[in-house]
C-alpha positions in Angstrom: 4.7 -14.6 2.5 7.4 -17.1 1.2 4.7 -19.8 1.0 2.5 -17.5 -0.7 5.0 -16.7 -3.7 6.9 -20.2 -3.9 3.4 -22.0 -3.5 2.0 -20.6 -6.8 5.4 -21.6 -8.6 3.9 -25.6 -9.9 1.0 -23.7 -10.5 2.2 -21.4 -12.9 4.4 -23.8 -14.3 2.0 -26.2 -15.0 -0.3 -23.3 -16.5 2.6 -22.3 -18.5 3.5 -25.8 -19.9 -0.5 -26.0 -21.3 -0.1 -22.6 -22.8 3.1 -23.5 -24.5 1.3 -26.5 -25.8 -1.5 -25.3 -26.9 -0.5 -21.9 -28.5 3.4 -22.2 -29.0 6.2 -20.8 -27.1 5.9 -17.0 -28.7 2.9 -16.0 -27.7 3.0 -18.0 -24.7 6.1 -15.4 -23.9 4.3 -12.4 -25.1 1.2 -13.8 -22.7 3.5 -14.0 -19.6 5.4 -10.7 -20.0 1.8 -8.9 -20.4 0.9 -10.6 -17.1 3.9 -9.8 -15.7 3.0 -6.0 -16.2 -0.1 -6.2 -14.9 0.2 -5.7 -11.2 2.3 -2.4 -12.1 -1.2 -1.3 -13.9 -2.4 0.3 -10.5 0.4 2.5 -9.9 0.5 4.3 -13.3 -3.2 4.6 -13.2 -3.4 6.3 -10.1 -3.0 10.3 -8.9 0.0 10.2 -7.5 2.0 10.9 -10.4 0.2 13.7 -10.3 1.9 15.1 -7.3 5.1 17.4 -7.3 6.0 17.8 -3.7 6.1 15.8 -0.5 3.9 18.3 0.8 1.4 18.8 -1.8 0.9 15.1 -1.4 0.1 15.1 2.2 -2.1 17.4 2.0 -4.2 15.5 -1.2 -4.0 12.3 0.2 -4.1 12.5 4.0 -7.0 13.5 6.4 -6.9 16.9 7.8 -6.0 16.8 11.5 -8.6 17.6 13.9 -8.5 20.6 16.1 -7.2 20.2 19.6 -9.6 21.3 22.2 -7.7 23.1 24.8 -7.8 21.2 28.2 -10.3 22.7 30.7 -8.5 24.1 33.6 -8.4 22.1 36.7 -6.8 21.3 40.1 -2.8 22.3 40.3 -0.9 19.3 41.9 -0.5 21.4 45.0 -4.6 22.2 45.1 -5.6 24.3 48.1 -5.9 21.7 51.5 -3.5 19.2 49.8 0.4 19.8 51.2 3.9 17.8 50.4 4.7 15.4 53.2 
């Protein structure tokens, strides 16, 4: 994770630099704080803020459990011909 995040670093800087270059350092800021709102895009687009409970979320956003067959009855430990040594 670390080299994901501090790799992109001379990246961004060097993407930066050009920007600041080529546009000036204004909208070079405005350009970087707009980018750095994007990833928080997806959570205030989704449903969840449409939710008021802990409960009313689980039940709009996770499966419904499947019915549990009962077990089919079978032999007791101490079956009929079997005996405790």
């Amino acid at each position: 994770m670390r080299f994901m995040v501090w790799g992109t670093l001379p990246l961004v800087s060097a993407i930066g630099v050009a920007l600041g270059q080529a546009v000036g350092l204004r909208p070079t800021l405005w350009i970087a704080a707009v980018a750095g709102l994007l990833p928080v895009a997806p959570a205030l687009a989704s449903r969840i803020w449409s939710v008021r409970s802990g409960e009313e979320a689980v039940a709009r956003f996770l499966p419904a459990p499947e019915p549990v067959q009962p077990e089919a009855p079978g032999p007791t430990p101490l079956a009929a011909g079997s005996h405790v040594s």
